[in-house]
C-alpha positions in Angstrom: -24.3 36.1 -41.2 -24.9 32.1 -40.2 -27.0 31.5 -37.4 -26.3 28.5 -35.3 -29.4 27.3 -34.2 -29.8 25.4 -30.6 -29.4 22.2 -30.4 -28.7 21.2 -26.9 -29.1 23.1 -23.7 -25.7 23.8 -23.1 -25.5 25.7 -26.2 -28.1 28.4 -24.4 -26.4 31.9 -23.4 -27.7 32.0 -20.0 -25.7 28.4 -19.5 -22.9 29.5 -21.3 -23.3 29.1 -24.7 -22.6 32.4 -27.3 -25.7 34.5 -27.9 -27.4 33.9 -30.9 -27.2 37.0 -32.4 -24.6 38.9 -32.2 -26.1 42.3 -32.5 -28.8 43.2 -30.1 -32.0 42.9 -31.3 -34.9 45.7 -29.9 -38.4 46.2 -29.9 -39.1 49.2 -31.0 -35.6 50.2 -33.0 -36.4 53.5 -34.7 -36.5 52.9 -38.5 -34.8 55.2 -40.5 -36.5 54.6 -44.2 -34.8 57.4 -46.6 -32.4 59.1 -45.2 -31.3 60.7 -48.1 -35.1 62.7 -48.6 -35.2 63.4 -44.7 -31.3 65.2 -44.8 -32.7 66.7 -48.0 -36.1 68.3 -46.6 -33.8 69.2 -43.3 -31.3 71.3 -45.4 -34.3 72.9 -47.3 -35.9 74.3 -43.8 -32.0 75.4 -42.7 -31.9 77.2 -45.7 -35.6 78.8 -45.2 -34.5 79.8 -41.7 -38.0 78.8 -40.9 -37.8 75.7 -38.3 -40.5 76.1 -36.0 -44.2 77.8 -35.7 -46.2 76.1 -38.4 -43.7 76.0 -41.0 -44.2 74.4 -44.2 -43.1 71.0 -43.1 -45.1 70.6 -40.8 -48.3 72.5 -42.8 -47.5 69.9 -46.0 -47.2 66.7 -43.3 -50.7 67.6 -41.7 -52.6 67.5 -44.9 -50.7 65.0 -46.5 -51.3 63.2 -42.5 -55.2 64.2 -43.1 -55.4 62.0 -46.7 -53.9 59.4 -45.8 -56.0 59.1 -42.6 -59.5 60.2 -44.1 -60.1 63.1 -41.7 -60.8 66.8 -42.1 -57.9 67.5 -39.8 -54.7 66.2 -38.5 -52.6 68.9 -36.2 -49.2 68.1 -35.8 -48.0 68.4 -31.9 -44.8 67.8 -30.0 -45.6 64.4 -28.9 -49.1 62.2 -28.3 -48.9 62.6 -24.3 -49.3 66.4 -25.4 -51.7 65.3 -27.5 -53.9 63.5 -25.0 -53.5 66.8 -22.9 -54.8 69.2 -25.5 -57.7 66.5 -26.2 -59.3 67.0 -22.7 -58.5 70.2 -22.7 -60.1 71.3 -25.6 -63.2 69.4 -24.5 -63.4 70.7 -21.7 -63.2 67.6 -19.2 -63.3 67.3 -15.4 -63.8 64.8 -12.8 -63.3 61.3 -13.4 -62.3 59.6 -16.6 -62.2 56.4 -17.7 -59.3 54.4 -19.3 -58.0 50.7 -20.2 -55.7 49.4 -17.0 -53.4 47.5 -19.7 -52.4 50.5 -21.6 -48.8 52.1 -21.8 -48.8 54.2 -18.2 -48.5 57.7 -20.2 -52.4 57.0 -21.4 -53.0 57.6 -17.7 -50.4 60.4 -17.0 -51.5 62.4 -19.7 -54.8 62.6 -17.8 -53.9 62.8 -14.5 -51.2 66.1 -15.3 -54.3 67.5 -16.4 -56.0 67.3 -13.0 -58.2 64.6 -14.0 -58.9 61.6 -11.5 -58.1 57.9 -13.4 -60.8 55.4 -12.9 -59.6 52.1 -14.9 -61.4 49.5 -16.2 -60.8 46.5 -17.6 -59.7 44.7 -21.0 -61.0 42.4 -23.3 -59.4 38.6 -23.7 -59.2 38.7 -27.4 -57.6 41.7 -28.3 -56.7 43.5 -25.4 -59.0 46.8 -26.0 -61.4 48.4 -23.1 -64.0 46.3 -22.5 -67.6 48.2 -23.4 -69.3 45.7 -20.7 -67.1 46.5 -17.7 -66.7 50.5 -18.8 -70.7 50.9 -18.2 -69.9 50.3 -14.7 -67.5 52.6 -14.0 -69.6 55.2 -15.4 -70.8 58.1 -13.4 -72.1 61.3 -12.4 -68.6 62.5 -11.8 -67.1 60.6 -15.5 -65.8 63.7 -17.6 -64.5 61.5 -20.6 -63.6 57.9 -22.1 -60.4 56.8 -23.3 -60.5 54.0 -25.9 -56.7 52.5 -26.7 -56.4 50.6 -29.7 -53.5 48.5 -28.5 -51.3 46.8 -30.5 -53.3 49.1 -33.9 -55.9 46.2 -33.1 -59.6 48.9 -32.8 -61.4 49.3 -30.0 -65.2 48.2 -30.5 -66.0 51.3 -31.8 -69.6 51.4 -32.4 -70.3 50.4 -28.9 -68.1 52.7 -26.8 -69.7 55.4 -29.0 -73.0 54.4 -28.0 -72.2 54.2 -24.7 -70.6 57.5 -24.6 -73.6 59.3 -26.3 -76.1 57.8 -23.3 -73.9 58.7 -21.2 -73.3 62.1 -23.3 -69.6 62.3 -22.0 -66.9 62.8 -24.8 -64.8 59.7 -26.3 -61.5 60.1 -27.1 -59.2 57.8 -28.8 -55.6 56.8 -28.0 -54.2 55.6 -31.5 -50.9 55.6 -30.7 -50.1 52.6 -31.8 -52.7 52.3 -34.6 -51.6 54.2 -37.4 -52.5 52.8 -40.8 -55.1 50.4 -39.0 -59.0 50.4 -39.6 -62.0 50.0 -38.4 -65.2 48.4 -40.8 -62.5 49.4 -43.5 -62.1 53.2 -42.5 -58.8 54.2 -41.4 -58.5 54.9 -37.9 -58.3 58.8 -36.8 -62.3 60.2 -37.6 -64.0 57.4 -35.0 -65.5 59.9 -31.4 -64.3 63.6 -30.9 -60.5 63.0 -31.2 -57.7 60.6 -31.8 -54.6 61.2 -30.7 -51.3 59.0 -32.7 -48.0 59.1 -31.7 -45.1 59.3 -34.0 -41.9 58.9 -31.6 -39.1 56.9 -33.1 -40.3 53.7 -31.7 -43.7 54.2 -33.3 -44.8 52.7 -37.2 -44.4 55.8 -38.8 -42.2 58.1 -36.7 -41.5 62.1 -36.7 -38.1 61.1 -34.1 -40.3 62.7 -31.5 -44.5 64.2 -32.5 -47.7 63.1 -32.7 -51.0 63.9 -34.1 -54.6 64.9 -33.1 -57.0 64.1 -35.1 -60.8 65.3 -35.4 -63.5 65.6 -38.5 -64.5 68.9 -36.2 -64.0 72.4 -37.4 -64.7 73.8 -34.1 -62.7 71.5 -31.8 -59.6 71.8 -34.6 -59.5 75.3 -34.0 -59.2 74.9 -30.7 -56.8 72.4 -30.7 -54.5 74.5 -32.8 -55.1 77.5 -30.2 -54.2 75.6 -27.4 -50.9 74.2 -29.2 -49.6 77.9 -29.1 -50.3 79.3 -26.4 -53.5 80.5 -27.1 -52.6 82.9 -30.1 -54.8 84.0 -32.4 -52.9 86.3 -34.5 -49.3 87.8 -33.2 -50.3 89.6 -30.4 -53.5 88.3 -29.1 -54.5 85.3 -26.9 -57.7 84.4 -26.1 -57.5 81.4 -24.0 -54.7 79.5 -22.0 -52.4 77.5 -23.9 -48.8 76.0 -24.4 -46.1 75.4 -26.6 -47.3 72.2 -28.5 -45.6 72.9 -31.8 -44.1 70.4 -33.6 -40.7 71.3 -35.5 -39.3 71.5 -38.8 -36.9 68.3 -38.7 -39.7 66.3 -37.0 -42.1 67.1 -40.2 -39.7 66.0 -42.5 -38.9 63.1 -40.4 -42.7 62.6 -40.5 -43.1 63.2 -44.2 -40.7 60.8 -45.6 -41.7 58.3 -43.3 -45.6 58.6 -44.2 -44.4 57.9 -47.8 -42.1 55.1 -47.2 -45.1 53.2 -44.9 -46.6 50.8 -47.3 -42.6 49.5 -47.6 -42.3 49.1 -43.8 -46.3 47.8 -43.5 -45.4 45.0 -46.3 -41.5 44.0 -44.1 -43.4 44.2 -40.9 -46.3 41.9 -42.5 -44.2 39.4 -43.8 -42.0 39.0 -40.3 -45.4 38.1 -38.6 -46.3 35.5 -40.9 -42.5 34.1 -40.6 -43.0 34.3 -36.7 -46.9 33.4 -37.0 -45.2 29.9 -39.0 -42.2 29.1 -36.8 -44.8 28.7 -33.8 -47.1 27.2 -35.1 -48.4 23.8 -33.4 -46.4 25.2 -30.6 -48.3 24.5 -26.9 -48.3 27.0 -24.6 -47.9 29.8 -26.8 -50.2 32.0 -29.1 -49.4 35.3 -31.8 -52.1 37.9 -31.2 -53.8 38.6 -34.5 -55.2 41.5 -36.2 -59.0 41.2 -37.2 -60.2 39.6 -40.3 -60.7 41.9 -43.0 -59.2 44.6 -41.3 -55.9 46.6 -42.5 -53.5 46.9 -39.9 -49.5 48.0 -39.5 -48.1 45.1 -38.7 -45.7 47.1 -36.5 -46.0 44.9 -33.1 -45.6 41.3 -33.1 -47.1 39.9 -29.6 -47.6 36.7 -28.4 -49.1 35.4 -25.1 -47.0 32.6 -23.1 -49.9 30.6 -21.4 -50.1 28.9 -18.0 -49.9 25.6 -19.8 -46.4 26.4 -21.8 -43.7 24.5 -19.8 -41.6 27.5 -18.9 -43.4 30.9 -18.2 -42.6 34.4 -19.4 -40.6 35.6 -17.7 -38.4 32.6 -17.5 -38.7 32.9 -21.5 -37.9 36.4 -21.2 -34.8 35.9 -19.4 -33.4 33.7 -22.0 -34.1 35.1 -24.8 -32.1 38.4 -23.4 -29.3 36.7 -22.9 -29.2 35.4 -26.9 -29.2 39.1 -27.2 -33.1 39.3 -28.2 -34.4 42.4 -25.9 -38.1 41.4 -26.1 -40.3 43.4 -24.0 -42.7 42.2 -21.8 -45.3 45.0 -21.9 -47.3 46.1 -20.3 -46.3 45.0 -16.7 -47.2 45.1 -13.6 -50.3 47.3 -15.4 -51.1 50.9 -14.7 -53.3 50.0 -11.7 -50.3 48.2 -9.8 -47.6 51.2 -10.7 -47.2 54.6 -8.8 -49.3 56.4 -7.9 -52.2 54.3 -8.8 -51.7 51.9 -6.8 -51.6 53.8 -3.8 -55.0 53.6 -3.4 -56.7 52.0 -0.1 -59.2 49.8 -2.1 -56.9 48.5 -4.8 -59.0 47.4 -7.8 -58.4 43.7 -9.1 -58.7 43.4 -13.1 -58.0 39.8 -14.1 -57.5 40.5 -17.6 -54.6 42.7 -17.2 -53.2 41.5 -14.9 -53.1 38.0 -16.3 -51.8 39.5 -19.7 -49.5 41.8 -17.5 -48.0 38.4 -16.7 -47.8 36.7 -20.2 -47.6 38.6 -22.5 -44.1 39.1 -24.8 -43.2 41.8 -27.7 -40.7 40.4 -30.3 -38.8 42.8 -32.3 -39.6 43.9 -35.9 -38.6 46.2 -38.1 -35.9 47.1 -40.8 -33.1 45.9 -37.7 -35.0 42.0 -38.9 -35.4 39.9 -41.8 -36.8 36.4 -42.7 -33.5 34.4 -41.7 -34.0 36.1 -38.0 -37.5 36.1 -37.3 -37.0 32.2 -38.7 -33.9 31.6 -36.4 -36.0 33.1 -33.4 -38.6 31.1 -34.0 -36.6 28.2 -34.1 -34.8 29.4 -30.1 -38.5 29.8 -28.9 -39.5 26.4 -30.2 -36.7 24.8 -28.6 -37.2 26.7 -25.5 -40.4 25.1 -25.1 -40.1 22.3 -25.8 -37.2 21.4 -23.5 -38.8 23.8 -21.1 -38.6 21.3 -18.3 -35.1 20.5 -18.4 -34.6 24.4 -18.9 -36.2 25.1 -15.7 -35.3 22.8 -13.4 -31.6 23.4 -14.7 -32.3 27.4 -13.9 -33.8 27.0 -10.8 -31.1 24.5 -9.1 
């Protein structure tokens, strides 16, 4: 397919012009890697008759999970706001605890359908992860637990929340929802504090259509986990504790299996489409590409970028124009969990400049199988133009 690039401002959908691509393009399109070997593990649980309650899938995807993420244990569940559920459960936590304001809001539903009150706290500049210096002061005698999100599969500062946490000696749990394949000092992600918790829903790097995963290096808490995941049973007639149905299915695990294999494929697309976007902006004012940490491995699966106060036009304006060329790019995570029901209810409204200044600029470009090079390259190309005759672009809009 030829791509006519922009030239003038008349050839811009939102003033008429034909979108640039004729197909939508989404953030987040589910990518469907080998469909032949998913079908094929599919008909071999049909014919087994055996498609849910630990069945062999989803036994072969956890330990295959559990090498590829260097941890004792990886226990498949239904999805990762499940997961996050069974995390604090399984530690035990009450009263207050303590999570990132610029997260996706189920970080803080998980928690709060647990009973749990949310205290947020804010973000750091450079790569949008909870900041260590603002979490001490949110700490208290009533703070049950942390929640670490490595946003974006960019790491939180490990080492120091987990040195916070031990002074403290409340439980740290990690939200690696997005960070699956990423590392930390060179160790994959998954074995950092008590648990981690991924997320494998279709949108997600690797996905399971809809699953996730928690993670641990502890026997004791991995027991418990897989209790709670079934209702408490310990054998076919017994329960020992309150539970609920957690399970992941058959046709997820072999979703989830030939996805795992096919990841260094998707990793190495996804990798190259940042550099191609990282390129076509480059020089660009007013606009940056959030970047993984040097030396680091990382999946490559979310391609962000930050439209600054000094860019001629401003997200949103950005945002507007780019949906009508057919380019739904998603302007996450806004307003911020503080400023969305029901946290925002509350009579002293906290102010957290970070997120709410990335709530405000921030854009997600699409990646995946649904791109390639001539795409990412073409979109570049609209953005460039975009801001550079961002003037004329918004006076024209706002007439």
């Amino acid at each position: 397919m030829i791509f006519i690039d922009k030239n003038k401002l008349e050839d811009l959908a939102i003033f008429g012009g034909m979108p640039l691509f004729e197909e939508t393009l989404h953030v987040g399109r589910p990518n469907i890697m080998n469909r032949e070997a998913v079908i094929s593990r599919i008909n071999q649980a049909m014919d087994r008759h055996w498609l849910s309650n630990d069945g062999p899938l989803v036994n072969e995807m956890e330990q295959r999970f559990a090498g590829f993420l260097q941890v004792k244990h990886a226990i498949a569940v239904t999805n990762a706001t499940i997961g996050l559920q069974l995390a604090a459960k399984a530690l035990d936590v009450k009263g207050e605890v303590i999570i990132p304001s610029f997260t996706f809001i189920g970080t803080a539903h998980a928690m709060a359908w647990t009973g749990l009150k949310i205290v947020f706290c804010d973000v750091l500049p450079e790569n949008h992860t909870i900041d260590p210096e603002g979490l001490e002061t949110k700490i208290s005698e009533n703070t049950g637990a942390i929640v670490g999100v490595h946003l974006w599969g960019n790491a939180c500062q490990i080492d120091t929340l987990q040195k916070i946490a031990d002074r403290f000696d409340v439980p740290l749990i990690f939200d690696a929802a997005h960070a699956i394949g990423s590392t930390y000092n060179k160790q994959r992600l998954g074995g950092f504090g008590n648990l981690s918790v991924f997320s494998l829903h279709a949108t997600k790097a690797i996905n399971s259509l809809e699953g996730g995963l928690v993670t641990t290096n502890d026997d004791k808490l991995a027991d418990k986990i897989r209790l709670l995941r079934n209702y408490g049973f310990v054998n076919l007639d017994q329960v020992a504790m309150l539970g609920i149905n957690a399970k992941m299915n058959e046709f997820s695990a072999a979703m989830g299996l030939t996805n795992l294999e096919e990841y260094d494929r998707l990793r190495a697309y996804n990798h190259e489409l940042h550099a191609a976007y990282r390129n076509g902006i480059s020089g660009l004012n007013g606009i940056s590409m959030l970047m993984p940490a040097e030396g680091e491995d990382h999946n490559y699966h979310y391609a962000v970028f930050e439209v600054h106060d000094d860019a001629s036009i401003r997200r949103d304006m950005l945002h507007r124009i780019l949906v009508a060329e057919n380019v739904f790019a998603r302007r996450y995570f806004h307003p911020g969990c503080h400023l969305s029901p029901p946290y925002n209810l509350s009579e002293k409204r906290a102010i957290f400049p970070v997120t709410e200044r990335l709530s405000a600029t921030l854009l997600q470009l699409p990646t995946g199988l649904q791109m390639d090079l001539e795409k990412a390259n073409c979109l570049s190309r609209l953005i460039r133009f975009c801001l550079i005759n961002g003037a004329e672009i918004k006076s024209r809009l706002l007439a």
